[in-house]
TORKOL-4160 file (C-alpha; in steps of 0.2 Angstrom, whole numbers, padded with zeros to 4 digits, m for minus):
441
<pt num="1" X="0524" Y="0556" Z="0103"/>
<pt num="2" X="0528" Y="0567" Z="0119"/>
<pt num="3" X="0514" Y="0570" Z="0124"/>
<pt num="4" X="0507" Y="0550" Z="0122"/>
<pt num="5" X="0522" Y="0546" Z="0133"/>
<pt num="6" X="0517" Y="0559" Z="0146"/>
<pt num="7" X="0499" Y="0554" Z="0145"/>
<pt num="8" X="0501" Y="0533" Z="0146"/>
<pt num="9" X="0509" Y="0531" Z="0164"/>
<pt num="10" X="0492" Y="0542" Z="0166"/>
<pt num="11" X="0481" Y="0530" Z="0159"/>
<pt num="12" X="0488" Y="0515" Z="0164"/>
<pt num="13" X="0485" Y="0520" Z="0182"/>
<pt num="14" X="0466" Y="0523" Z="0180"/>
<pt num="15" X="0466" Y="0505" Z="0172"/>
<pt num="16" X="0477" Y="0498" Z="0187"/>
<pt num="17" X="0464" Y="0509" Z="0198"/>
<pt num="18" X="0446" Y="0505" Z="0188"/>
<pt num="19" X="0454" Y="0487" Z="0189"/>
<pt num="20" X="0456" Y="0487" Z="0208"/>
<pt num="21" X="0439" Y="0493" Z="0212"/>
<pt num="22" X="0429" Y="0480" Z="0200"/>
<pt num="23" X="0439" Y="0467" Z="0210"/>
<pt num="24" X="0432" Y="0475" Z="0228"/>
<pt num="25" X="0416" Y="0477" Z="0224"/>
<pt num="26" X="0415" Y="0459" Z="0216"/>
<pt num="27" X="0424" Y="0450" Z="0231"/>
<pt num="28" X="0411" Y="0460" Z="0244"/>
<pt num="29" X="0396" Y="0455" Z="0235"/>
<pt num="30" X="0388" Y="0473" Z="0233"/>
<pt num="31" X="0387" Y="0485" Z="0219"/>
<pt num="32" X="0380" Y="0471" Z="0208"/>
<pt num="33" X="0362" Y="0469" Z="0200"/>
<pt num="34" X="0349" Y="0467" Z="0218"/>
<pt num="35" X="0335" Y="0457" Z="0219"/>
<pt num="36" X="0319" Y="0468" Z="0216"/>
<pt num="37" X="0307" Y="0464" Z="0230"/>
<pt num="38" X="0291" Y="0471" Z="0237"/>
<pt num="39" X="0286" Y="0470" Z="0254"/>
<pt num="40" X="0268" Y="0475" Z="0257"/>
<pt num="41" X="0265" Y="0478" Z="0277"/>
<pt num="42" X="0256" Y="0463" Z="0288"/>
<pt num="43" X="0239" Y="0463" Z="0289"/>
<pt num="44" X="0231" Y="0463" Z="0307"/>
<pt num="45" X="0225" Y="0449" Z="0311"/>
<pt num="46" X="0214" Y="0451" Z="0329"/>
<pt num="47" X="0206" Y="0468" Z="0335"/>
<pt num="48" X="0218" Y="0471" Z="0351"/>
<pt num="49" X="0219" Y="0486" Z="0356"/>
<pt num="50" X="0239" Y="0483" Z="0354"/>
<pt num="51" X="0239" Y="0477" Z="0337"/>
<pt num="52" X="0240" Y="0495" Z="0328"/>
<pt num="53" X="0255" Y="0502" Z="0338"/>
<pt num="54" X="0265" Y="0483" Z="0337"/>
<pt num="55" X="0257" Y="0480" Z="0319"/>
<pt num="56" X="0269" Y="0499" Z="0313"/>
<pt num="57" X="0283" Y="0493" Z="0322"/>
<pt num="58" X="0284" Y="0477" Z="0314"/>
<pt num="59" X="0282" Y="0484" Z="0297"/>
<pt num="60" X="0292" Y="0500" Z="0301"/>
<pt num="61" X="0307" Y="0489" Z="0303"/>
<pt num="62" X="0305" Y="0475" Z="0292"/>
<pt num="63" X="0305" Y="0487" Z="0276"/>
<pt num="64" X="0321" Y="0496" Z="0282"/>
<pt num="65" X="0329" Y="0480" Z="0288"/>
<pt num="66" X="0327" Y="0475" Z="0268"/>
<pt num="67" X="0331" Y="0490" Z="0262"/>
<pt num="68" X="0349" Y="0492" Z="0271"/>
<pt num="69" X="0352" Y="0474" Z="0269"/>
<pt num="70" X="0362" Y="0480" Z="0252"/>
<pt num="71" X="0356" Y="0466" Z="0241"/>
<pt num="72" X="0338" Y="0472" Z="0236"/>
<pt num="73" X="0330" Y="0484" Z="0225"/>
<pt num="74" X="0315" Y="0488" Z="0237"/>
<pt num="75" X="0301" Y="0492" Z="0227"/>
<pt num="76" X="0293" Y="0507" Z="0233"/>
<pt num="77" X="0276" Y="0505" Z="0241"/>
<pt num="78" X="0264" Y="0518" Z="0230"/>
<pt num="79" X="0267" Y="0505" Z="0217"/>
<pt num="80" X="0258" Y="0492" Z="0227"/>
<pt num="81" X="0241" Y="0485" Z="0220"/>
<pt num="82" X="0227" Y="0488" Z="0233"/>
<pt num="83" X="0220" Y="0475" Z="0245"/>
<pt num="84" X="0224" Y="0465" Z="0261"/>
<pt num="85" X="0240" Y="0454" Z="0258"/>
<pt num="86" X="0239" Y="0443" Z="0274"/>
<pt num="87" X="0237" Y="0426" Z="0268"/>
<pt num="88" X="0244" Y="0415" Z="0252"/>
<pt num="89" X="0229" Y="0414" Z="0245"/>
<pt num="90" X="0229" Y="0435" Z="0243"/>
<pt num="91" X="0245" Y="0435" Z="0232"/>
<pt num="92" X="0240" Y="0436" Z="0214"/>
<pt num="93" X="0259" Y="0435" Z="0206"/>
<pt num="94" X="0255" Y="0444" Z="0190"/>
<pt num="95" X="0250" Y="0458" Z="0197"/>
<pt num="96" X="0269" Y="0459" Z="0207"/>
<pt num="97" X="0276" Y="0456" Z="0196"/>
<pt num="98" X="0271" Y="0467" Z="0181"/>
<pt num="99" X="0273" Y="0485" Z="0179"/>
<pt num="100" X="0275" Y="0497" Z="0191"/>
<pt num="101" X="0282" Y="0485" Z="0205"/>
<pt num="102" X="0290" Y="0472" Z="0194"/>
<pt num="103" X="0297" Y="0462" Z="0209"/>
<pt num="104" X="0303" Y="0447" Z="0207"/>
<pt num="105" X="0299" Y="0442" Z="0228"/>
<pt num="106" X="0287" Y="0448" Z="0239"/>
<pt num="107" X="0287" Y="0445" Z="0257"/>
<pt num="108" X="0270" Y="0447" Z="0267"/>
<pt num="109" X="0258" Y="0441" Z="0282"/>
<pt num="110" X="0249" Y="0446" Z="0295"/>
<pt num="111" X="0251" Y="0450" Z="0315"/>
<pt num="112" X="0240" Y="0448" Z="0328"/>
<pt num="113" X="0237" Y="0450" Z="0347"/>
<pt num="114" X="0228" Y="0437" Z="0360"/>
<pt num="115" X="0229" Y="0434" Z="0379"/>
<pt num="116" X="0248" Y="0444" Z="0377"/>
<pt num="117" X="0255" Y="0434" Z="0365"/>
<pt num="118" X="0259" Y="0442" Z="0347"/>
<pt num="119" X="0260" Y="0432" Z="0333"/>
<pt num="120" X="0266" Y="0433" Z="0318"/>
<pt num="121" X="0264" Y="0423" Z="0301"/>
<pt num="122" X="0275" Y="0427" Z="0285"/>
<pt num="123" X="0279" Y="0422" Z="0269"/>
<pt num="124" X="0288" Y="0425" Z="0254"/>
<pt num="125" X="0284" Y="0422" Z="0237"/>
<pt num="126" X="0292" Y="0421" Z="0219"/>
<pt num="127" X="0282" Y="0430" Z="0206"/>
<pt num="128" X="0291" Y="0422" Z="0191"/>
<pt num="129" X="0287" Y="0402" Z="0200"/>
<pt num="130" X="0267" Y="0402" Z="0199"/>
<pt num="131" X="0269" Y="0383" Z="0200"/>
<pt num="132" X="0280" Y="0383" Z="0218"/>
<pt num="133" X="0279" Y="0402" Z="0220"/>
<pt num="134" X="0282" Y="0398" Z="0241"/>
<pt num="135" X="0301" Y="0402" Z="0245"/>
<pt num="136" X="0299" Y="0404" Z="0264"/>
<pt num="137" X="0285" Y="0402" Z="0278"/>
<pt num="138" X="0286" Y="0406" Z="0295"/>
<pt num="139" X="0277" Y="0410" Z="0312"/>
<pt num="140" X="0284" Y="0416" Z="0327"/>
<pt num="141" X="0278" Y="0420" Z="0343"/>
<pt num="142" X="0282" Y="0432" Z="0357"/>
<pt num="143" X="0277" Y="0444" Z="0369"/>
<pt num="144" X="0268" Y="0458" Z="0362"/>
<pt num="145" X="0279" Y="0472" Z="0367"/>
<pt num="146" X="0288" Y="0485" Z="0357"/>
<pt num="147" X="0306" Y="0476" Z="0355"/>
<pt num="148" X="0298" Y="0459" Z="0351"/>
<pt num="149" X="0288" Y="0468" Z="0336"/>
<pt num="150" X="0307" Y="0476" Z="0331"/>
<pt num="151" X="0313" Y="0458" Z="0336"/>
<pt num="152" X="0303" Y="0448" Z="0326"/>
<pt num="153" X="0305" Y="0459" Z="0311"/>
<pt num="154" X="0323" Y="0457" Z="0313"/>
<pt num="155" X="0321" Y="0440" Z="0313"/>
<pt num="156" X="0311" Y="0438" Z="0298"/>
<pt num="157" X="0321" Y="0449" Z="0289"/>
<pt num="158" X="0339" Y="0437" Z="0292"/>
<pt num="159" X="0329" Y="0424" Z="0285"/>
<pt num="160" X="0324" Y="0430" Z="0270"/>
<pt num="161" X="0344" Y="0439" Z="0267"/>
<pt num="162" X="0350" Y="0422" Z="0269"/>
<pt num="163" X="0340" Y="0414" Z="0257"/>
<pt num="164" X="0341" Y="0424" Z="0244"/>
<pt num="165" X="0359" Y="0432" Z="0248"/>
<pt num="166" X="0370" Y="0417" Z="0245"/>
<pt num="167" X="0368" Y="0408" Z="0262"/>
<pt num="168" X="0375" Y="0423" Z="0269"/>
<pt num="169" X="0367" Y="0427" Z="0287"/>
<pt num="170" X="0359" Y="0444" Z="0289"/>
<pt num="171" X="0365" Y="0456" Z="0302"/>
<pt num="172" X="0347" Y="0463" Z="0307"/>
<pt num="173" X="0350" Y="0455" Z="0323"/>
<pt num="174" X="0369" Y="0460" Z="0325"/>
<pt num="175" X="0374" Y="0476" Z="0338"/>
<pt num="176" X="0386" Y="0492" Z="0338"/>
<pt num="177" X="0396" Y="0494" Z="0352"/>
<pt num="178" X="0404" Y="0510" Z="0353"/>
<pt num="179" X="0409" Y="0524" Z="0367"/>
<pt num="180" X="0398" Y="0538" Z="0372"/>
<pt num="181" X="0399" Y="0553" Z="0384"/>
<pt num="182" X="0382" Y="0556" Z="0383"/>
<pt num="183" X="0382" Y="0551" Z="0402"/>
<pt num="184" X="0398" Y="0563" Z="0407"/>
<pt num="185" X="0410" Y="0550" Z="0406"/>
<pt num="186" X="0417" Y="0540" Z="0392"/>
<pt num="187" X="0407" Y="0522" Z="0394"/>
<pt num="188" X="0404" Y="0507" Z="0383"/>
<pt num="189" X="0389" Y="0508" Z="0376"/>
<pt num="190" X="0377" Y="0496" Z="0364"/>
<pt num="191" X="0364" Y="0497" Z="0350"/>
<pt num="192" X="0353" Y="0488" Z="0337"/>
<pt num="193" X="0365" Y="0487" Z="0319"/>
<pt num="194" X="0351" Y="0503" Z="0312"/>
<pt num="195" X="0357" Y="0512" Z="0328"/>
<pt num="196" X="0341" Y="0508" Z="0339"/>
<pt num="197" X="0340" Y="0503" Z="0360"/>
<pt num="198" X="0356" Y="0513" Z="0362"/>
<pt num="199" X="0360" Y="0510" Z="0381"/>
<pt num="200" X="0377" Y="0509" Z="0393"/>
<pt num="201" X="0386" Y="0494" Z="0395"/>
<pt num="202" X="0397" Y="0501" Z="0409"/>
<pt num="203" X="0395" Y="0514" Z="0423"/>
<pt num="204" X="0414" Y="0515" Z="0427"/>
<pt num="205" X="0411" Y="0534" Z="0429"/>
<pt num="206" X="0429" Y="0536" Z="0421"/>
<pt num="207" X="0439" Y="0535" Z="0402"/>
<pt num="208" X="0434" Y="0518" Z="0392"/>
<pt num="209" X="0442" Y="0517" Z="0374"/>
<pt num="210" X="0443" Y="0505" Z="0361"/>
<pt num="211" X="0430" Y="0491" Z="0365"/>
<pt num="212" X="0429" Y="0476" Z="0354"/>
<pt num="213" X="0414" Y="0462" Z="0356"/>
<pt num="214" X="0421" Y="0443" Z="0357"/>
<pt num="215" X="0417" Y="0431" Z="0345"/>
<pt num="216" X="0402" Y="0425" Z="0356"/>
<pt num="217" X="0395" Y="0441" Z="0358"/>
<pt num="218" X="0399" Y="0437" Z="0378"/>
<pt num="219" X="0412" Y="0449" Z="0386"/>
<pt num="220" X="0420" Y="0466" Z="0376"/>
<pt num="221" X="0437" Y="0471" Z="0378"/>
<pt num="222" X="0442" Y="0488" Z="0379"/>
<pt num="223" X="0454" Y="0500" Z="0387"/>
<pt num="224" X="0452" Y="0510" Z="0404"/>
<pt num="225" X="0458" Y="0521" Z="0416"/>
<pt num="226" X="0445" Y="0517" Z="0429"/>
<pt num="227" X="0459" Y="0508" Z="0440"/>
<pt num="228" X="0473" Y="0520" Z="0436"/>
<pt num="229" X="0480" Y="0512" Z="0419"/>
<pt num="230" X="0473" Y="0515" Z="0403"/>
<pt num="231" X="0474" Y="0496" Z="0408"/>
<pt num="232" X="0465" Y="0483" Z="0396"/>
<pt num="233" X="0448" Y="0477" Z="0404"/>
<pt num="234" X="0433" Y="0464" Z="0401"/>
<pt num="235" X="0416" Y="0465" Z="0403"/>
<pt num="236" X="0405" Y="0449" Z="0406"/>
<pt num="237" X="0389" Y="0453" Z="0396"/>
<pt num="238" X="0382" Y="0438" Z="0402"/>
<pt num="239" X="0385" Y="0441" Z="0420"/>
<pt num="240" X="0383" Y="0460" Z="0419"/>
<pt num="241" X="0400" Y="0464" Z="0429"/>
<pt num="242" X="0418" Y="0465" Z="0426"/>
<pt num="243" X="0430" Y="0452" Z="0425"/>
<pt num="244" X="0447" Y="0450" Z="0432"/>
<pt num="245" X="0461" Y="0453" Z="0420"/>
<pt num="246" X="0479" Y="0456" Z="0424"/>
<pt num="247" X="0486" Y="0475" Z="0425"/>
<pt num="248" X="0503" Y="0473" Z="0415"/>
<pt num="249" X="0510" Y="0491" Z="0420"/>
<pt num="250" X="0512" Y="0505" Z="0406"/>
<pt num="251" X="0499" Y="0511" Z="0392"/>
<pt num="252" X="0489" Y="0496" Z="0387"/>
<pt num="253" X="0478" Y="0500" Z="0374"/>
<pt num="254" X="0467" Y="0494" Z="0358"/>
<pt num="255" X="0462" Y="0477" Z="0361"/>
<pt num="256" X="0456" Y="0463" Z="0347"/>
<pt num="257" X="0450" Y="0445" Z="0348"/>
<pt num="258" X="0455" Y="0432" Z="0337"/>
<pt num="259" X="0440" Y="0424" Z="0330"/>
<pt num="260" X="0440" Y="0409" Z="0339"/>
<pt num="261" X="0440" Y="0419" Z="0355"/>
<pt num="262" X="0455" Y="0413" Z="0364"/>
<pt num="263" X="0470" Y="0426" Z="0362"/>
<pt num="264" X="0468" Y="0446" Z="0364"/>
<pt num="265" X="0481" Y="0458" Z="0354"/>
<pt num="266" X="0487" Y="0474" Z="0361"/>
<pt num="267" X="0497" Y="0488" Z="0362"/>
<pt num="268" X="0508" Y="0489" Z="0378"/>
<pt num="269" X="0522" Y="0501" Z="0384"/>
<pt num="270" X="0526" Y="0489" Z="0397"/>
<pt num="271" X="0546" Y="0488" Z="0390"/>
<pt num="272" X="0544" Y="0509" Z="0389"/>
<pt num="273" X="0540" Y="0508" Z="0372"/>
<pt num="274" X="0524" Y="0504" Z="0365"/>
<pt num="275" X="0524" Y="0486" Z="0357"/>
<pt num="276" X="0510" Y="0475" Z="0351"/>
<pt num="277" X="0509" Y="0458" Z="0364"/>
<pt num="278" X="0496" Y="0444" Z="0364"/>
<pt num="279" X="0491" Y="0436" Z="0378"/>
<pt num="280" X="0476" Y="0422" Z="0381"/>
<pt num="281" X="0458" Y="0426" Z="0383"/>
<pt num="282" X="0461" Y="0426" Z="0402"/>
<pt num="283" X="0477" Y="0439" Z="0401"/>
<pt num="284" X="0489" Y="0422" Z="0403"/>
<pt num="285" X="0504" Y="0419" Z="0392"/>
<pt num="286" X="0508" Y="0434" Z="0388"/>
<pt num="287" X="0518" Y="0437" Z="0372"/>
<pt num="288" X="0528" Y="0452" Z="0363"/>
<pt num="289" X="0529" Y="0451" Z="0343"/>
<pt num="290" X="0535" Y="0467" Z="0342"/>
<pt num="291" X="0552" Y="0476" Z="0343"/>
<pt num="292" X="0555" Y="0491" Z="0334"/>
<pt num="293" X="0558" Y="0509" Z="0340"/>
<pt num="294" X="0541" Y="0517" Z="0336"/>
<pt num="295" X="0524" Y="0516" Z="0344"/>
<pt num="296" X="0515" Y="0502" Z="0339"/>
<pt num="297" X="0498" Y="0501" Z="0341"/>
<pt num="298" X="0479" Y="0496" Z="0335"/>
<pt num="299" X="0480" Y="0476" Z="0329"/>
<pt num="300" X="0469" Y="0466" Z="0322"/>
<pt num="301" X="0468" Y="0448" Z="0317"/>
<pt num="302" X="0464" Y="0439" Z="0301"/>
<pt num="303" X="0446" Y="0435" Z="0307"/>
<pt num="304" X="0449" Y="0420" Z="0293"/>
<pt num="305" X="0464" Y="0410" Z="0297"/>
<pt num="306" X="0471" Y="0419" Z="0312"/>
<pt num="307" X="0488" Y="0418" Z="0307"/>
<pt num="308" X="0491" Y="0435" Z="0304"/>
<pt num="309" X="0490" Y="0453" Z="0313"/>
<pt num="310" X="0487" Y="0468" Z="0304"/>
<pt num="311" X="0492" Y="0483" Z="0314"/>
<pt num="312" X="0498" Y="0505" Z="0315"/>
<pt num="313" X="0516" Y="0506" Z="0317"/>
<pt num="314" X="0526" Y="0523" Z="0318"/>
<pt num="315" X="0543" Y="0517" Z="0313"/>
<pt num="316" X="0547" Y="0525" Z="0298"/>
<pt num="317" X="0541" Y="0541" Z="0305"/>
<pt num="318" X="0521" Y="0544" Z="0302"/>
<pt num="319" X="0509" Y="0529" Z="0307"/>
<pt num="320" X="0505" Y="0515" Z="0292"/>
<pt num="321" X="0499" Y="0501" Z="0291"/>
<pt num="322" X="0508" Y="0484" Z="0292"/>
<pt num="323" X="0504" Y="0467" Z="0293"/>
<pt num="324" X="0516" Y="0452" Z="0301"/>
<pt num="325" X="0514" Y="0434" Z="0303"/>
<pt num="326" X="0503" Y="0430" Z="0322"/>
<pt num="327" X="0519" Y="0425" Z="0330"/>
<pt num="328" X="0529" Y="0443" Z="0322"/>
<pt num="329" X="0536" Y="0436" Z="0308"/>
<pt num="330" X="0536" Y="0441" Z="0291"/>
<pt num="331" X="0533" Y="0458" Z="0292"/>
<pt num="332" X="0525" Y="0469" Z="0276"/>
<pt num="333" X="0522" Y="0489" Z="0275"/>
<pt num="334" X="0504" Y="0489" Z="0268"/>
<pt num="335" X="0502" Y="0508" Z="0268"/>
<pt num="336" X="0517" Y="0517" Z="0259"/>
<pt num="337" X="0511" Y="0536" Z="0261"/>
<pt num="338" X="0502" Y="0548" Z="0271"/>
<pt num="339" X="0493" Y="0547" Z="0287"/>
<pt num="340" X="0485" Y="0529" Z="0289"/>
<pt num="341" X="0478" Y="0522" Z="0305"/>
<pt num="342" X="0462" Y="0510" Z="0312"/>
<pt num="343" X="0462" Y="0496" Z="0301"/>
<pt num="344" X="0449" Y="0482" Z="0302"/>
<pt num="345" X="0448" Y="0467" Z="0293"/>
<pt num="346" X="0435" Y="0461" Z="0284"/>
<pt num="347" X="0424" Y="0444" Z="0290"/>
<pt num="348" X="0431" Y="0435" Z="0273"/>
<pt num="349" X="0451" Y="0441" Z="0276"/>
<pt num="350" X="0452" Y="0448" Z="0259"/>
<pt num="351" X="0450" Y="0467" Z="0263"/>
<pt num="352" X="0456" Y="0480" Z="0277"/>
<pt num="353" X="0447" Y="0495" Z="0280"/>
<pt num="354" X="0457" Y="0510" Z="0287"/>
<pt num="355" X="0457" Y="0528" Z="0290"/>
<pt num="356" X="0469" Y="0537" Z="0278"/>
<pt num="357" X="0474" Y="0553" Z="0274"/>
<pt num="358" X="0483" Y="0551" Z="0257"/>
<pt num="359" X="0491" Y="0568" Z="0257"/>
<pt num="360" X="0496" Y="0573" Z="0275"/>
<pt num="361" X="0504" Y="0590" Z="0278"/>
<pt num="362" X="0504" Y="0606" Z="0281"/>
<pt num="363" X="0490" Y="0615" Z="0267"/>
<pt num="364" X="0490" Y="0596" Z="0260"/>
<pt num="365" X="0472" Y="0594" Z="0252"/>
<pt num="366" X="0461" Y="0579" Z="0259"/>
<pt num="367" X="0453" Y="0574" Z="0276"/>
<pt num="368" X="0454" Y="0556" Z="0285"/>
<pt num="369" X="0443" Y="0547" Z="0274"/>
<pt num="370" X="0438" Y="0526" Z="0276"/>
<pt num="371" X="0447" Y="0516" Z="0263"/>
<pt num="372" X="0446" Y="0496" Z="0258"/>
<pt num="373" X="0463" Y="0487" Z="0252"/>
<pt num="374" X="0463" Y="0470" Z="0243"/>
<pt num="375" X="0477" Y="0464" Z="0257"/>
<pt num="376" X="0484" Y="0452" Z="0243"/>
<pt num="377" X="0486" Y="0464" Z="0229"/>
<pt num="378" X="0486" Y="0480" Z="0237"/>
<pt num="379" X="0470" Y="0490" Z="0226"/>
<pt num="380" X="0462" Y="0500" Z="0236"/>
<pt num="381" X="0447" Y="0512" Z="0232"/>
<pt num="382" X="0438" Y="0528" Z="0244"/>
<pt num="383" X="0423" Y="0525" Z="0254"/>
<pt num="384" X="0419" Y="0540" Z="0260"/>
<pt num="385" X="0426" Y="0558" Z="0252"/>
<pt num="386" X="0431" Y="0574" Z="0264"/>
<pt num="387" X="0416" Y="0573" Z="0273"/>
<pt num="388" X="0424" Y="0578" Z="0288"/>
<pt num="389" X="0435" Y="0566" Z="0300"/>
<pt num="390" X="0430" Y="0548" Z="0296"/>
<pt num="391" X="0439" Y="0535" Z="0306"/>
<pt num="392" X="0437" Y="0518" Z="0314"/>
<pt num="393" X="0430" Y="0507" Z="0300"/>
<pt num="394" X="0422" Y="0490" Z="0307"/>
<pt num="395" X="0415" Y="0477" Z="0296"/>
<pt num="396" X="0398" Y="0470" Z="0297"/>
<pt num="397" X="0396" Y="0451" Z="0301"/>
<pt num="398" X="0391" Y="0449" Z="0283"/>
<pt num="399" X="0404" Y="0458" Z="0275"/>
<pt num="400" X="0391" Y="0469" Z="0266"/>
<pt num="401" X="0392" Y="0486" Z="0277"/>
<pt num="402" X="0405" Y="0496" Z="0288"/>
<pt num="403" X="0402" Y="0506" Z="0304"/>
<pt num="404" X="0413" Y="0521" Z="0308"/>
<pt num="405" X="0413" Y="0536" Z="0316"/>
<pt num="406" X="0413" Y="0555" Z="0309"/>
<pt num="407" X="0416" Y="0574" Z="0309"/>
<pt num="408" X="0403" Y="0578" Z="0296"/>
<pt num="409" X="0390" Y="0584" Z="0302"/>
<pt num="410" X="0401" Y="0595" Z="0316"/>
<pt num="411" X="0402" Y="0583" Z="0333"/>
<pt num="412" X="0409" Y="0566" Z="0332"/>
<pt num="413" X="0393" Y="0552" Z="0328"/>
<pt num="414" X="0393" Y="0535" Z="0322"/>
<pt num="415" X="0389" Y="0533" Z="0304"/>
<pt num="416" X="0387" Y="0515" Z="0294"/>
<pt num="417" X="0389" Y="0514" Z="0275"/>
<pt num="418" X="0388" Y="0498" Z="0262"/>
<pt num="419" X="0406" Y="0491" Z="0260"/>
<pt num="420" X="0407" Y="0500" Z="0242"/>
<pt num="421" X="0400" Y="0516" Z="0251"/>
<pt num="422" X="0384" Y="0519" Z="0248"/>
<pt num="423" X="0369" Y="0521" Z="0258"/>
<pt num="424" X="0378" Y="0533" Z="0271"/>
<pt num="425" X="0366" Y="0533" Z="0287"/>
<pt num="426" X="0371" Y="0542" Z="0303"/>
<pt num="427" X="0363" Y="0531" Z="0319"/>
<pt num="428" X="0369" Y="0542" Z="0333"/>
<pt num="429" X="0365" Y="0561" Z="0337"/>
<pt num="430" X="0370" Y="0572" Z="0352"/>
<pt num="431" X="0386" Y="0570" Z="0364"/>
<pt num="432" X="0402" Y="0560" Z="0357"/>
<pt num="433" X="0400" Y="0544" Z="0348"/>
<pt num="434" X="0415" Y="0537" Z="0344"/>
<pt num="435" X="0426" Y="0519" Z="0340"/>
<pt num="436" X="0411" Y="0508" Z="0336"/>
<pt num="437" X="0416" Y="0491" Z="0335"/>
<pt num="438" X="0401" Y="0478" Z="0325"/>
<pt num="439" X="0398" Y="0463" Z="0334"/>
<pt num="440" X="0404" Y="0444" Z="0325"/>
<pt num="441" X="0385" Y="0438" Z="0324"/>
């Protein structure tokens, strides 16, 4: 009897914890059965001499735009039946969907090359509907140059995730922003969502930090010291310049857009201590929620409602997360132990990612590993697992992946992951890449 009474509180917790994470990985749509799919590569359709290279690109990208999308079983290509798939009328069903490929889709077509102008037809097909098998056809039509081949296959790719994922848009077209000193500085800089076209945003020659896309994808926020500061900047996208925004004096840091793009939150040690402020898109009507000894810093809103503001406080000594109403009322502690810093909160409100050290000390066991917790009931489950430093978790449009940045490999890279956290692919090499931020669409 005493040892059953030692070994329940034991057993119930791995309940409470197994519980927890069934709950996650149901409510972010991955770790479920995937859709088996094959996906043959286009045939050419004209004899250009800029078919070949375009054709590779196109297929290249397409099958690793599937692959990561977290809701396919890809089915691997030395299963495929032999022949030329670049028309309906080559698909024989049975023969994709039997043993060895078994797919229950298959997406194919062709690609071609005339006067400059690349064009692309696709399809994709049920196996198990030889009646109606045609789920999708498309054509498109571009410039035939490299990054419309990437483009196009990112296009193609989003259709077919959101048909079969649950009228959920894909994110093949979505982009990292994140902060490199690969130029000597610390600047904004961009890429495609699988870590492609990596390019600067700014040339300040000077410390950026913390940049955060808007919800139209048309200025990023961050934090910088290129006029004295750290002072909270934007950046027009659109226009290609910086855009006046008002200094308000102390250490203004970590800026986030609501989602309907018209309020920033920051951190600001404008009244000596640093406090979490809001302020309109334009830095007007500025606002303090905060006022508690203690730094506070690194909000975010609920991307869902907006009404409330998840952020890092050090009040009770080391930094956890709480959450408050958007005006500052109603505050909750989130985070009750240990060392836990950069949350994000997922596209659907439910979820925050965070950095978290559970066991923070001197010879404590554990490194800053990426976390997800059910806001409501406060389950949480691991991501990642002392792989070196992880930190700065950022959702994916869809919900179905998370960016951040990490240690593991020996320099700071970025990294992306599915939200249950698998499929772990670094996207950045060389120099510090650090604080990526996914964009809203």
């Amino acid at each position: 009897m005493k040892r059953l009474a030692v070994l329940l509180p034991v057993l119930l917790l791995l309940a409470a914890s197994m519980v927890g994470q069934d709950q996650i990985r149901t409510g972010i749509g991955v770790g479920g059965e995937r859709i088996r799919i094959a996906v043959p590569d286009f045939a050419t359709a004209t004899q250009d001499a800029s078919v070949a290279p375009l054709n590779k690109t196109f297929n290249e990208v397409l099958f690793n735009d599937l692959s990561a999308a977290g809701i396919f079983d890809v089915a691997s290509r030395s299963f495929y039946p032999m022949g030329n798939f670049a028309a309906p009328q080559d698909i024989k069903l049975d023969a994709w969907s039997a043993t060895p490929v078994k797919a229950s889709m298959v997406a194919f077509g062709n690609l071609g090359v005339s006067n400059g102008t690349m064009q692309v037809q696709g399809w994709l097909f049920d196996t198990k509907s030889p009646q109606n098998p045609q789920v999708l056809a498309k054509q498109y039509r571009e410039q035939a140059i490299d990054g419309n081949a990437r483009l196009i296959a990112h296009k193609f790719a989003d259709e077919i995730i959101f048909r079969l994922g649950g009228g959920i848009n894909g994110i093949a077209e979505s982009k990292i922003f994140f902060i490199s000193t690969r130029s000597g500085h610390k600047e904004v800089w961009a890429m495609d969502y699988d870590g492609a076209a990596q390019h600067p945003i700014t040339h300040l020659g000077s410390i950026s930090l913390s940049p955060r896309v808007s919800p139209d994808n048309s200025r990023v926020a961050f934090s910088s010291f290129y006029k004295g500061g750290p002072n909270i900047s934007v950046y027009s996208l659109e226009l290609g310049r910086m855009l006046n925004f008002p200094a308000f004096g102390g250490t203004n840091l970590s800026p986030a857009w609501s989602s309907d793009g018209a309020h920033l939150a920051f951190s600001s040690s404008r009244s000596g201590d640093p406090e979490i402020y809001v302020c309109d898109a334009n830095g007007g009507n500025l606002k303090r929620l905060t006022q508690v000894h203690g730094p506070d810093v690194s909000p975010v809103w609920n991307p869902r409602t907006n009404s409330q503001i998840a952020w890092v406080s050090g009040r009770s000594g080391l930094p956890r997360i709480y959450m408050m109403d958007s005006d500052g009322g109603n505050v909750q502690k989130l985070v009750d132990n240990g060392y836990a810093v950069s949350p994000a909160w997922s596209p659907n409100g439910q979820y925050l990612a965070f950095a978290w050290i559970r066991h923070y000390g001197p010879g404590a066991p554990g490194n800053s590993d990426i976390y997800i917790m059910d806001v409501v009931s406060k389950h949480w489950i691991q991501l990642t697992h002392d792989g070196g430093h992880n930190d700065s978790p950022s959702w994916s449009p869809d919900g179905r992946h998370i960016v951040y940045q990490s240690t593991r490999g020996g320099g700071e890279q970025i990294w992306t992951m599915l939200a249950d956290g698998s499929q772990q692919t670094q996207l950045t090499f060389g120099s510090s890449n650090t604080q990526p931020n996914w964009s809203w669409k």
